[in-house]
PDB file of N, CA, C and O in Angstrom:
ATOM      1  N   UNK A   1     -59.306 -90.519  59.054  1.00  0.00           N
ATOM      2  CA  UNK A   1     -58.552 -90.169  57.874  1.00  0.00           C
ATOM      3  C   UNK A   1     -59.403 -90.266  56.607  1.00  0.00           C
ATOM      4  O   UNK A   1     -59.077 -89.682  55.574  1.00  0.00           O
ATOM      5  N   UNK A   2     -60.505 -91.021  56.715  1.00  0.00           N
ATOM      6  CA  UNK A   2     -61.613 -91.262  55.272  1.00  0.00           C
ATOM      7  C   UNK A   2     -62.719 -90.708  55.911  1.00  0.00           C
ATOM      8  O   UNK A   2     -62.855 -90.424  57.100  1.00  0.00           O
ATOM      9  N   UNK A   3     -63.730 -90.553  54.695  1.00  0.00           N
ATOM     10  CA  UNK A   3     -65.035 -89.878  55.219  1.00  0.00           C
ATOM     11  C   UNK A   3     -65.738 -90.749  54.536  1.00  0.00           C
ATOM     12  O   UNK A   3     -65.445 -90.945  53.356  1.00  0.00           O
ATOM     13  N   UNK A   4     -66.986 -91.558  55.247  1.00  0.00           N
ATOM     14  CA  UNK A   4     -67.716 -92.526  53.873  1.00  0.00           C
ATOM     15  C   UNK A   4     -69.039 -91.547  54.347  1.00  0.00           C
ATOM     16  O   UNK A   4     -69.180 -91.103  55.487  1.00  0.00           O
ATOM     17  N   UNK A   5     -69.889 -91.339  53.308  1.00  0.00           N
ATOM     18  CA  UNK A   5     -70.891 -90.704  52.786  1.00  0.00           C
ATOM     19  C   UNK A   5     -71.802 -91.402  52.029  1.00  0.00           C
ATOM     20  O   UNK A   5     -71.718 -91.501  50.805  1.00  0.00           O
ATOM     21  N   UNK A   6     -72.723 -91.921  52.747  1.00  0.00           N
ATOM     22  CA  UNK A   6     -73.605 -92.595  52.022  1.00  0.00           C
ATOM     23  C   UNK A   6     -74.980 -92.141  51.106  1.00  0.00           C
ATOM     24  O   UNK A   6     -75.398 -90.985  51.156  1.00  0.00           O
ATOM     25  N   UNK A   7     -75.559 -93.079  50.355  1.00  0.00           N
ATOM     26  CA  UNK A   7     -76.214 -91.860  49.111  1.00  0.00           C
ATOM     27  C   UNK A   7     -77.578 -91.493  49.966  1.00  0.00           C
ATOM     28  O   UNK A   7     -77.784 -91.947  51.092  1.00  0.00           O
ATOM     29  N   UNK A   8     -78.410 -90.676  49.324  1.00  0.00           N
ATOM     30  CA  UNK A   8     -79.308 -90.369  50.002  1.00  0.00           C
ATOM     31  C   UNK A   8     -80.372 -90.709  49.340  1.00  0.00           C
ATOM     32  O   UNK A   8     -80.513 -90.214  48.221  1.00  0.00           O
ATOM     33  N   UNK A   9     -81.325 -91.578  49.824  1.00  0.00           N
ATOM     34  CA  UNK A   9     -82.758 -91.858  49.077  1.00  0.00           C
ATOM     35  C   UNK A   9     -83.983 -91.733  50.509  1.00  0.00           C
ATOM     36  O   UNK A   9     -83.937 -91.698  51.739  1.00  0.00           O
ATOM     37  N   UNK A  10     -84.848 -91.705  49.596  1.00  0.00           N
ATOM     38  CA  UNK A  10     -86.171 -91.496  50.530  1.00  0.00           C
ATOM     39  C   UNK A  10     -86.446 -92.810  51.012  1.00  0.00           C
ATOM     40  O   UNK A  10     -87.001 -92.661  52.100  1.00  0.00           O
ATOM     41  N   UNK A  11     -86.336 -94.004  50.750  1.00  0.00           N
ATOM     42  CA  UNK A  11     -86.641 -95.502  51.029  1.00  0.00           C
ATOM     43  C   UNK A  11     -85.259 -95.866  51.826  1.00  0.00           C
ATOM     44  O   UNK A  11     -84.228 -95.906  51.154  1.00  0.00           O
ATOM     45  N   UNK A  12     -85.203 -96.088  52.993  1.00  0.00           N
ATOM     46  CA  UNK A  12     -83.778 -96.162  53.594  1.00  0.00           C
ATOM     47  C   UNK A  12     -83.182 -97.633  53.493  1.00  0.00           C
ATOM     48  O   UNK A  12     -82.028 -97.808  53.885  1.00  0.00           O
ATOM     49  N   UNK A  13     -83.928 -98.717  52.977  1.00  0.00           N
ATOM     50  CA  UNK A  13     -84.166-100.038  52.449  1.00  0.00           C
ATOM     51  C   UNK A  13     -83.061 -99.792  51.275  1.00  0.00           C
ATOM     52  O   UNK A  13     -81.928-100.255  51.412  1.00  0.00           O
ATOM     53  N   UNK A  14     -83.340 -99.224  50.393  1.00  0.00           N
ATOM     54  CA  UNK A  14     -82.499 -98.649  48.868  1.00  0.00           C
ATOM     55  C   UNK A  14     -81.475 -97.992  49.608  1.00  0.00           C
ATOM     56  O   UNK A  14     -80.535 -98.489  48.987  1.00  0.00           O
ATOM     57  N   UNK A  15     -80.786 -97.076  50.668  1.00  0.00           N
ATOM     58  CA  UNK A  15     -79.931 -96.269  51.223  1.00  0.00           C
ATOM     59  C   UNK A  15     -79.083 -97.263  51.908  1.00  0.00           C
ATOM     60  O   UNK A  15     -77.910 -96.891  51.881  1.00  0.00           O
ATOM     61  N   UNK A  16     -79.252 -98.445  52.540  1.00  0.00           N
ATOM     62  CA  UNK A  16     -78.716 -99.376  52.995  1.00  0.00           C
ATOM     63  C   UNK A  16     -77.462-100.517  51.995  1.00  0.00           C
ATOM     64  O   UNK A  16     -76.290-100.836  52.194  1.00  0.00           O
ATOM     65  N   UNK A  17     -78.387-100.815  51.006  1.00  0.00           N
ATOM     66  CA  UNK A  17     -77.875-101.225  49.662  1.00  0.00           C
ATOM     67  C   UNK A  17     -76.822-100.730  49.347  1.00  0.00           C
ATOM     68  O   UNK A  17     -75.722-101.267  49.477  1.00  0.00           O
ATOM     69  N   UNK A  18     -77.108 -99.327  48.765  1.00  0.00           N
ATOM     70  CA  UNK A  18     -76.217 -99.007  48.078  1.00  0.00           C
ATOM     71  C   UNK A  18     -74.861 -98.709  48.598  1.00  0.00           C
ATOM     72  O   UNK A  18     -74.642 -98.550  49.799  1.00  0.00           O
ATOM     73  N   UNK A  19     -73.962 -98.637  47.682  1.00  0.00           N
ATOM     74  CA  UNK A  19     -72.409 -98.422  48.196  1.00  0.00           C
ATOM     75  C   UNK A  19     -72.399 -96.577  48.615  1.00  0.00           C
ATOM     76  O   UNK A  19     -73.004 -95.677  48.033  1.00  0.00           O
ATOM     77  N   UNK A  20     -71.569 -96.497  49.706  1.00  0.00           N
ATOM     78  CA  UNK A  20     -70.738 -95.131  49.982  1.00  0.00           C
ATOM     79  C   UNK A  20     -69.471 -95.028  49.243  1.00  0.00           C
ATOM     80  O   UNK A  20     -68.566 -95.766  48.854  1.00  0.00           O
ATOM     81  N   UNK A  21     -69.850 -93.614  49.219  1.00  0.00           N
ATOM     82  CA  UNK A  21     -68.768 -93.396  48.518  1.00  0.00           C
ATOM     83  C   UNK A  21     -67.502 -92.674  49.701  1.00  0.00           C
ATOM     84  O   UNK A  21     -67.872 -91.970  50.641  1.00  0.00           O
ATOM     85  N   UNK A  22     -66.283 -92.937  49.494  1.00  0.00           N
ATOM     86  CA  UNK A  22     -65.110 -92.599  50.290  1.00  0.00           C
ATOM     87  C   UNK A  22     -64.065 -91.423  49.863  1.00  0.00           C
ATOM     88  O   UNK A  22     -63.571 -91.193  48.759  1.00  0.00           O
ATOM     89  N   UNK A  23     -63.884 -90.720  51.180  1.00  0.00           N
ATOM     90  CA  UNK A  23     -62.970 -89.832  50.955  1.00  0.00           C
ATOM     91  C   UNK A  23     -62.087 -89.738  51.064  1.00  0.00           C
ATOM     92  O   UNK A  23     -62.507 -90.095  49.963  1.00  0.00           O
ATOM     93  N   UNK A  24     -60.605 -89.561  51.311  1.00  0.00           N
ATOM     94  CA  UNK A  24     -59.971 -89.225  51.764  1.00  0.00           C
ATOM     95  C   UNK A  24     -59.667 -87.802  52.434  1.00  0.00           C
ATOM     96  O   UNK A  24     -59.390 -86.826  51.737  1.00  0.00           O
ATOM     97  N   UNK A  25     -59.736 -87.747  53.801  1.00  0.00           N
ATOM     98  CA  UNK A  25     -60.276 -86.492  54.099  1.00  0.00           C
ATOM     99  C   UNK A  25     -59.177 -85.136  54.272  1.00  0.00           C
ATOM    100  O   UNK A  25     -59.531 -83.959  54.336  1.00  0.00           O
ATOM    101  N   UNK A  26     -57.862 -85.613  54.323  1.00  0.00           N
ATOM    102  CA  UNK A  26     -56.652 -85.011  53.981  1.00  0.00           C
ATOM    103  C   UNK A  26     -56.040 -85.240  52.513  1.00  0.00           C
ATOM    104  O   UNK A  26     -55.535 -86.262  52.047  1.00  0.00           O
ATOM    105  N   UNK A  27     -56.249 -83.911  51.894  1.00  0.00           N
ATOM    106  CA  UNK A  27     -55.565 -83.845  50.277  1.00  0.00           C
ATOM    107  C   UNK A  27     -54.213 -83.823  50.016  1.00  0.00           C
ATOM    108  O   UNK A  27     -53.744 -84.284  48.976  1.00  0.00           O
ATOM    109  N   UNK A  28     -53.350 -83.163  51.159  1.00  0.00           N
ATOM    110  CA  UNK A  28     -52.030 -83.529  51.569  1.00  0.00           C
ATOM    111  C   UNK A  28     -51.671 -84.762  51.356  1.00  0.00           C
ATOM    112  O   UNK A  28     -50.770 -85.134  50.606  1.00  0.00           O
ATOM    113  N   UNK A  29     -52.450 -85.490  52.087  1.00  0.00           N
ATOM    114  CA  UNK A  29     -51.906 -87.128  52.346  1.00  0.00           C
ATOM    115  C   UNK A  29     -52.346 -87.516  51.068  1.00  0.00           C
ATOM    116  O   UNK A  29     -51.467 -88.040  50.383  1.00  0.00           O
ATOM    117  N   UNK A  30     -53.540 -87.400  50.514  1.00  0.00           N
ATOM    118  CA  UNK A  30     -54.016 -88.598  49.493  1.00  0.00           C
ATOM    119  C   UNK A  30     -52.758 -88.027  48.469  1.00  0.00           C
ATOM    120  O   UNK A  30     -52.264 -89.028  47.951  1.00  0.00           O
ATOM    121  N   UNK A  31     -51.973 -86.639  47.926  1.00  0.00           N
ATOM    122  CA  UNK A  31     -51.361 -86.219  47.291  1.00  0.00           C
ATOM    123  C   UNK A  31     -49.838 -87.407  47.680  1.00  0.00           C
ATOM    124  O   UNK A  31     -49.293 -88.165  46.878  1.00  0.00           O
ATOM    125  N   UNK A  32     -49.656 -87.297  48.437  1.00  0.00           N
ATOM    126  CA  UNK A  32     -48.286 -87.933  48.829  1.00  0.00           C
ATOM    127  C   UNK A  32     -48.484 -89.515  48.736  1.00  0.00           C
ATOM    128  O   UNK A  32     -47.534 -90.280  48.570  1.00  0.00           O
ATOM    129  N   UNK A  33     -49.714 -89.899  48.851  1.00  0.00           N
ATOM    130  CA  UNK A  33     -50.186 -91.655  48.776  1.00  0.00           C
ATOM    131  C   UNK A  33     -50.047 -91.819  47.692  1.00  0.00           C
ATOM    132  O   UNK A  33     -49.579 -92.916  47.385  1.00  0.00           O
ATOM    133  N   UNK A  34     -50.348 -90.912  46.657  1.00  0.00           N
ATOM    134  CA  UNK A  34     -50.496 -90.665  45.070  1.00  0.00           C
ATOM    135  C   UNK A  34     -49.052 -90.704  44.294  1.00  0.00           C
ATOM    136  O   UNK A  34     -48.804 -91.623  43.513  1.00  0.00           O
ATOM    137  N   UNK A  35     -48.012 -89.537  44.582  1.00  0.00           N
ATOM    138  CA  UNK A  35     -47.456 -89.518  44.453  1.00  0.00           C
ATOM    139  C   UNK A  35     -46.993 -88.230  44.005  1.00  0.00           C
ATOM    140  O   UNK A  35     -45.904 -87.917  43.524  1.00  0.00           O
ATOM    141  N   UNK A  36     -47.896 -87.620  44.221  1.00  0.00           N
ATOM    142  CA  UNK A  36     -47.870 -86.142  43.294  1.00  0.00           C
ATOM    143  C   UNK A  36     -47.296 -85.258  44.392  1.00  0.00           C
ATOM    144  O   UNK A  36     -47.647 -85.207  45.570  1.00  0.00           O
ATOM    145  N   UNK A  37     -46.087 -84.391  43.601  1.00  0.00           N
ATOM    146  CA  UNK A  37     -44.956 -83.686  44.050  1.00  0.00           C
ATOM    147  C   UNK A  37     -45.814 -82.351  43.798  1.00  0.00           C
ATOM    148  O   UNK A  37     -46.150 -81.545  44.666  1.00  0.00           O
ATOM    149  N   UNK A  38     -46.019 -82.307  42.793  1.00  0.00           N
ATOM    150  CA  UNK A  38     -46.241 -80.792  42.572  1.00  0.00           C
ATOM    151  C   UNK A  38     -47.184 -80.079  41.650  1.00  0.00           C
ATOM    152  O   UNK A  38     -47.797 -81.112  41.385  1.00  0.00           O
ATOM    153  N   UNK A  39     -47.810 -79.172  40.943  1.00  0.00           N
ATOM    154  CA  UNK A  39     -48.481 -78.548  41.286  1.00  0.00           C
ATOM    155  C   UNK A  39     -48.945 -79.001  39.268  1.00  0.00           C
ATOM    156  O   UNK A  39     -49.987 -79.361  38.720  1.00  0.00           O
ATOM    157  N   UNK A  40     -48.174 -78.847  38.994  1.00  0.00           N
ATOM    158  CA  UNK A  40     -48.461 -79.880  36.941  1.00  0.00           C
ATOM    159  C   UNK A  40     -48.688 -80.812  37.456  1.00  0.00           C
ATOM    160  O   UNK A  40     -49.712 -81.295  36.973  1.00  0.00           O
ATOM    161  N   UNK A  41     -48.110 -81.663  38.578  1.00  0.00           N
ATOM    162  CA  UNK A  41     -48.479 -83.343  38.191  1.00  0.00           C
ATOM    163  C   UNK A  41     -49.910 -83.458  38.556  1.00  0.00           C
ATOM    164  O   UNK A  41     -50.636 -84.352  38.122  1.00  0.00           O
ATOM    165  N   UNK A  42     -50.410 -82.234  39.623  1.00  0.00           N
ATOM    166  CA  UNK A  42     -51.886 -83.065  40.128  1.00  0.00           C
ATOM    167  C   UNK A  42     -52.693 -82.238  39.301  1.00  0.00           C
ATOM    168  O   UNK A  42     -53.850 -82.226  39.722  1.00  0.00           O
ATOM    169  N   UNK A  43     -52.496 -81.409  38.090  1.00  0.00           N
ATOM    170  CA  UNK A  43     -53.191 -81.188  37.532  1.00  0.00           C
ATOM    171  C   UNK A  43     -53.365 -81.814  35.949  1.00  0.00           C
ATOM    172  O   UNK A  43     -54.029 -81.434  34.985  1.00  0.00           O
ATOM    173  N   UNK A  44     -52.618 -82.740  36.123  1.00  0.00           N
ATOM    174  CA  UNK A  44     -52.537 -84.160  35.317  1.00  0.00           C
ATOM    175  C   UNK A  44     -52.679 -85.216  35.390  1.00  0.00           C
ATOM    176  O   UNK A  44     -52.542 -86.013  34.462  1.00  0.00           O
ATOM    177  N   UNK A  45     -53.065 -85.531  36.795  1.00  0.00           N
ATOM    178  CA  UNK A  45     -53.081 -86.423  37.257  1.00  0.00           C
ATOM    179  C   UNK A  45     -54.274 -86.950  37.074  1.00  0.00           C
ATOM    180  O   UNK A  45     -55.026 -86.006  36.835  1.00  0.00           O
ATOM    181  N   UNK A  46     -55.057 -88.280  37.049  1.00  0.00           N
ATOM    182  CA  UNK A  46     -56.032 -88.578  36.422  1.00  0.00           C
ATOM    183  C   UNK A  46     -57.449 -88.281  37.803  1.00  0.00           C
ATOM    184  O   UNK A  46     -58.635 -87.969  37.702  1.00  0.00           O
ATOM    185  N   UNK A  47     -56.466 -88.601  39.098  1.00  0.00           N
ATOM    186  CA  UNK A  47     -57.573 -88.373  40.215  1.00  0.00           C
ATOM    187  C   UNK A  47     -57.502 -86.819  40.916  1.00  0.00           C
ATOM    188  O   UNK A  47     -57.459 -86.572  42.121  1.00  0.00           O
ATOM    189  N   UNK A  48     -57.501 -85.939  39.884  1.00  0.00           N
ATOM    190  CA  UNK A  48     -57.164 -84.506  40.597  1.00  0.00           C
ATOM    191  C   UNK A  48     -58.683 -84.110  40.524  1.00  0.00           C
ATOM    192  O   UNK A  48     -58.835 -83.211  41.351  1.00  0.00           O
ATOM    193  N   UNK A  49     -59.626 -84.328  40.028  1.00  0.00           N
ATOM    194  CA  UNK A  49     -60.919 -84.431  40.015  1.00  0.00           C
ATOM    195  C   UNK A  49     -61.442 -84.670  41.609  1.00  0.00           C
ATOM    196  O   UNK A  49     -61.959 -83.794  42.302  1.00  0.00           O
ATOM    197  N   UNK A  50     -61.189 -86.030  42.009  1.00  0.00           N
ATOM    198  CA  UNK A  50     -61.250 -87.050  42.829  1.00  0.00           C
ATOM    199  C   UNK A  50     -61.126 -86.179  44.320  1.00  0.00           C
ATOM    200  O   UNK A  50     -61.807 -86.165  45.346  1.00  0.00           O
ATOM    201  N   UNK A  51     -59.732 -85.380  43.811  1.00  0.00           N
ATOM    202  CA  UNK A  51     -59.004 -84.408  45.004  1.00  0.00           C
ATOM    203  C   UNK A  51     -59.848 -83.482  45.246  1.00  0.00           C
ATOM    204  O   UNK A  51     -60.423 -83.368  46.329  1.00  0.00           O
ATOM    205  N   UNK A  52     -59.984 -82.853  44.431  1.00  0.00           N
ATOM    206  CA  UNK A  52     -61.315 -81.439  44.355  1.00  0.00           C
ATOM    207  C   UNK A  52     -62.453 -81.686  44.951  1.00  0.00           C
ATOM    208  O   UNK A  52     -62.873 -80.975  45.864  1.00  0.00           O
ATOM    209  N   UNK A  53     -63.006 -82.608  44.549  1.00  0.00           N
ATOM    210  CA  UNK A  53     -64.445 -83.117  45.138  1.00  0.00           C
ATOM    211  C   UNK A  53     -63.923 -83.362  46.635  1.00  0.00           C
ATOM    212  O   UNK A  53     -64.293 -82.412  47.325  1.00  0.00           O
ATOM    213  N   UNK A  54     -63.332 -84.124  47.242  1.00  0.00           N
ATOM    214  CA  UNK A  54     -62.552 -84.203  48.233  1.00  0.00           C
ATOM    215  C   UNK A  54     -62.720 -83.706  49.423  1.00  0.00           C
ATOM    216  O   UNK A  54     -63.181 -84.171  50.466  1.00  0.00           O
ATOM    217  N   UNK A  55     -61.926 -81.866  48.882  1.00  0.00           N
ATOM    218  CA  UNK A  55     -61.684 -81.170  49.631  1.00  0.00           C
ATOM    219  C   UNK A  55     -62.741 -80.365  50.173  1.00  0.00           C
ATOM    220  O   UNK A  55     -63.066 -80.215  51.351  1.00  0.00           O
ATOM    221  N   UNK A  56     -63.398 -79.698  48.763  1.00  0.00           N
ATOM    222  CA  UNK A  56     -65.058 -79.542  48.580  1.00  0.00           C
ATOM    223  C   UNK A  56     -65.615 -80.063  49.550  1.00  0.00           C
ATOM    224  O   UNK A  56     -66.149 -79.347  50.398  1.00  0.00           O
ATOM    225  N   UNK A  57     -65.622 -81.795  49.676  1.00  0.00           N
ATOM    226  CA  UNK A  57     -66.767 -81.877  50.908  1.00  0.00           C
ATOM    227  C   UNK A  57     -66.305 -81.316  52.206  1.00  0.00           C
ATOM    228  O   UNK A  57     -66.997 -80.734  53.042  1.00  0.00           O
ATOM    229  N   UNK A  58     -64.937 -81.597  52.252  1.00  0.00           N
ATOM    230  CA  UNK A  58     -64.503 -81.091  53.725  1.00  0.00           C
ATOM    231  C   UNK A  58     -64.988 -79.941  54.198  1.00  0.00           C
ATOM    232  O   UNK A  58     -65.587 -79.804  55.265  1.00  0.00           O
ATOM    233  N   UNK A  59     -64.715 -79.045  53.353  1.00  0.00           N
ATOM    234  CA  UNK A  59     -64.865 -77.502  53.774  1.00  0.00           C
ATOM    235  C   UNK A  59     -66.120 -77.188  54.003  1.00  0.00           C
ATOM    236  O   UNK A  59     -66.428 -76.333  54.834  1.00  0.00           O
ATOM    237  N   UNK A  60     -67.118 -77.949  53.178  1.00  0.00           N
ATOM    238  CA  UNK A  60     -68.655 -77.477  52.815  1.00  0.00           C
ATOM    239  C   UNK A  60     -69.018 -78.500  54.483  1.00  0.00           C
ATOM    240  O   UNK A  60     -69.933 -77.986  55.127  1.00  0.00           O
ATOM    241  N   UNK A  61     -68.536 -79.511  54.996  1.00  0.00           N
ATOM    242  CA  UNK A  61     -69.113 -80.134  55.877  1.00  0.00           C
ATOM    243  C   UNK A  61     -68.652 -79.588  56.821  1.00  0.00           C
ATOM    244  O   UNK A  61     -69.311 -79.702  57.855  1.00  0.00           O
ATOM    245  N   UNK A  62     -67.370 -78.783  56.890  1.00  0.00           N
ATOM    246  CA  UNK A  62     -66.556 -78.220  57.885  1.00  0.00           C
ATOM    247  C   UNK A  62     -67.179 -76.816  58.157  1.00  0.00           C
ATOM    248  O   UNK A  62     -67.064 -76.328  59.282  1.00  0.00           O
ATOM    249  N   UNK A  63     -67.805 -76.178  57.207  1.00  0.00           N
ATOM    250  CA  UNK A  63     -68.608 -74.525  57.351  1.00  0.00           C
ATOM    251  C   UNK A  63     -70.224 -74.640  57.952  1.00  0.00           C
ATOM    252  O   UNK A  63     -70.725 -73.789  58.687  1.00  0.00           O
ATOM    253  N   UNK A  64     -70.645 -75.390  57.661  1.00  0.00           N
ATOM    254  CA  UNK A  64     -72.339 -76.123  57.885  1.00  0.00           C
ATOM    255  C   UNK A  64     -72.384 -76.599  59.088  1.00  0.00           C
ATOM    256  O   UNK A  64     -73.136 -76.214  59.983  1.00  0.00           O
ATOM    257  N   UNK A  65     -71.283 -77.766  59.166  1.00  0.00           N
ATOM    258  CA  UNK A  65     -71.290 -78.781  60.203  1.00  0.00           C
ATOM    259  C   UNK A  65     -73.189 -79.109  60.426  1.00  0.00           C
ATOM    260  O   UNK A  65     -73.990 -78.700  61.266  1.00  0.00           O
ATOM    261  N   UNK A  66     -73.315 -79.923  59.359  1.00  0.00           N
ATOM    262  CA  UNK A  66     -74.954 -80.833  59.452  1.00  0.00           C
ATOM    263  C   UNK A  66     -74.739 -82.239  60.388  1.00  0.00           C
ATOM    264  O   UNK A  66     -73.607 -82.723  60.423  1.00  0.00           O
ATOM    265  N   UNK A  67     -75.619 -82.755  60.991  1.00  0.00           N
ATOM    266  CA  UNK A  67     -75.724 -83.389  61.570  1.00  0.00           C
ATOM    267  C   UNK A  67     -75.389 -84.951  61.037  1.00  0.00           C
ATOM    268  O   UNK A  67     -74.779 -85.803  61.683  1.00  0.00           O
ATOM    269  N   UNK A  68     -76.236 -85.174  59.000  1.00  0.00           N
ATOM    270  CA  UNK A  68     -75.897 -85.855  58.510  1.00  0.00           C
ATOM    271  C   UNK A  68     -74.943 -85.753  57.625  1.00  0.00           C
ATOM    272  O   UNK A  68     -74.192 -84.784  57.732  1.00  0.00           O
ATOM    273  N   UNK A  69     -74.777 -86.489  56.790  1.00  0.00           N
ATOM    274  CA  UNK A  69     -74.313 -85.786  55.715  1.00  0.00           C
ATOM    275  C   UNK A  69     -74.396 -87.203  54.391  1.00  0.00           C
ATOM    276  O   UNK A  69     -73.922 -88.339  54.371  1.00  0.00           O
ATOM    277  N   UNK A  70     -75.258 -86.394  53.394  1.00  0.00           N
ATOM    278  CA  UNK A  70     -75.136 -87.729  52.233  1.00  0.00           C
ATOM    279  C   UNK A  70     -74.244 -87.067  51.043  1.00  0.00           C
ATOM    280  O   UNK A  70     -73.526 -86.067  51.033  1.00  0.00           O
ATOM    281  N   UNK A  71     -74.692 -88.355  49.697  1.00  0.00           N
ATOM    282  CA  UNK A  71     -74.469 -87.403  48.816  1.00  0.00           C
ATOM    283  C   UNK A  71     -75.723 -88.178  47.551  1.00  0.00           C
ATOM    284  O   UNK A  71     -75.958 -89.379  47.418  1.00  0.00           O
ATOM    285  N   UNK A  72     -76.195 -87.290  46.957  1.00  0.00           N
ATOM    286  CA  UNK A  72     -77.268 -87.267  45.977  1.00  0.00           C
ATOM    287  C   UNK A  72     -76.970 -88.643  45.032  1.00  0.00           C
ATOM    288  O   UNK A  72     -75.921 -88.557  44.394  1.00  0.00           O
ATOM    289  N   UNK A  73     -77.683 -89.814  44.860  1.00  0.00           N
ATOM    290  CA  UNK A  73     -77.302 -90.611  44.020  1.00  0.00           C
ATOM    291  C   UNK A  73     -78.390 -90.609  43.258  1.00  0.00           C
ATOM    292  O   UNK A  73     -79.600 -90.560  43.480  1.00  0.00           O
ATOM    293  N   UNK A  74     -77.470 -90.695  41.971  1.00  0.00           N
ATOM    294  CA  UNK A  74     -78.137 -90.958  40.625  1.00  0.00           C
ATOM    295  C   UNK A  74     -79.702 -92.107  40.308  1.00  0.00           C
ATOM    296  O   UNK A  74     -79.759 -93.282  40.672  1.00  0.00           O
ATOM    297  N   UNK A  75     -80.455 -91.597  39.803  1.00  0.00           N
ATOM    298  CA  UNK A  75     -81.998 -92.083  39.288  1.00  0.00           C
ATOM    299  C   UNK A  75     -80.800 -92.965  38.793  1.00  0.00           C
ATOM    300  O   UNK A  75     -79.600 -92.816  38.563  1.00  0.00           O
ATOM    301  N   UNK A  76     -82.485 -94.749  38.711  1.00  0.00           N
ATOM    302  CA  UNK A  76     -82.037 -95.545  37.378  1.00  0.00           C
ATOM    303  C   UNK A  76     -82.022 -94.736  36.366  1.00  0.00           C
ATOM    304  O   UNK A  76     -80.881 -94.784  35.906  1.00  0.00           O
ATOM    305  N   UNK A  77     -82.877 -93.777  35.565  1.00  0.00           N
ATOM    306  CA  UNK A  77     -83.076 -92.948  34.528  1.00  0.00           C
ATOM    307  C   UNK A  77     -81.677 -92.188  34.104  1.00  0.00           C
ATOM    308  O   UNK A  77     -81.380 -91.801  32.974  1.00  0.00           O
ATOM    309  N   UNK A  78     -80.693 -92.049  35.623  1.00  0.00           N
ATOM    310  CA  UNK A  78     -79.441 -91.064  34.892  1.00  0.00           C
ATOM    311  C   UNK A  78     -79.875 -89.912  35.751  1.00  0.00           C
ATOM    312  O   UNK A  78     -78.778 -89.447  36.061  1.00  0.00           O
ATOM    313  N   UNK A  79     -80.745 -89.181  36.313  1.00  0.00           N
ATOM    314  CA  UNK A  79     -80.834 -88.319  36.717  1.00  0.00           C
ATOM    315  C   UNK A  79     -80.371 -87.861  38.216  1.00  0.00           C
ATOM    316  O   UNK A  79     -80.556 -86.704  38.593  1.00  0.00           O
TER     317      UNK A  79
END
């Protein structure tokens, strides 16, 4: 029901560390866990962002189907 995705670095020492980030891999459900009825509320809603990215990975991991799968974490610098 979650997808954890851990970040991706070249030093797997630093990749170990760091936190994954979690999905919820049904937008249906996280919508109804949420509370959101309908179609204004989740576009008001503060985690409709959250939802998007979400679904995004699903589909993009669901069309590819890669073997791994990370996600790009941020330089100390911000980058």
């Amino acid at each position: 029901m979650v997808r954890q995705l851990a970040p991706w670095y070249a030093d797997l020492a630093k990749r170990q560390i760091k936190s994954p980030k979690v999905y919820v891999r049904d937008t249906g459900l996280l919508h109804q866990l949420l509370g959101i009825r309908t179609e204004q509320e989740l576009l008001l809603h503060p985690k409709s962002g959250a939802s998007w990215e979400g679904y995004v990975i699903e589909e993009v991991i669901k069309a590819v189907a890669p073997d791994e799968t990370y996600f790009w974490a941020r330089t100390p610098a911000g980058a």
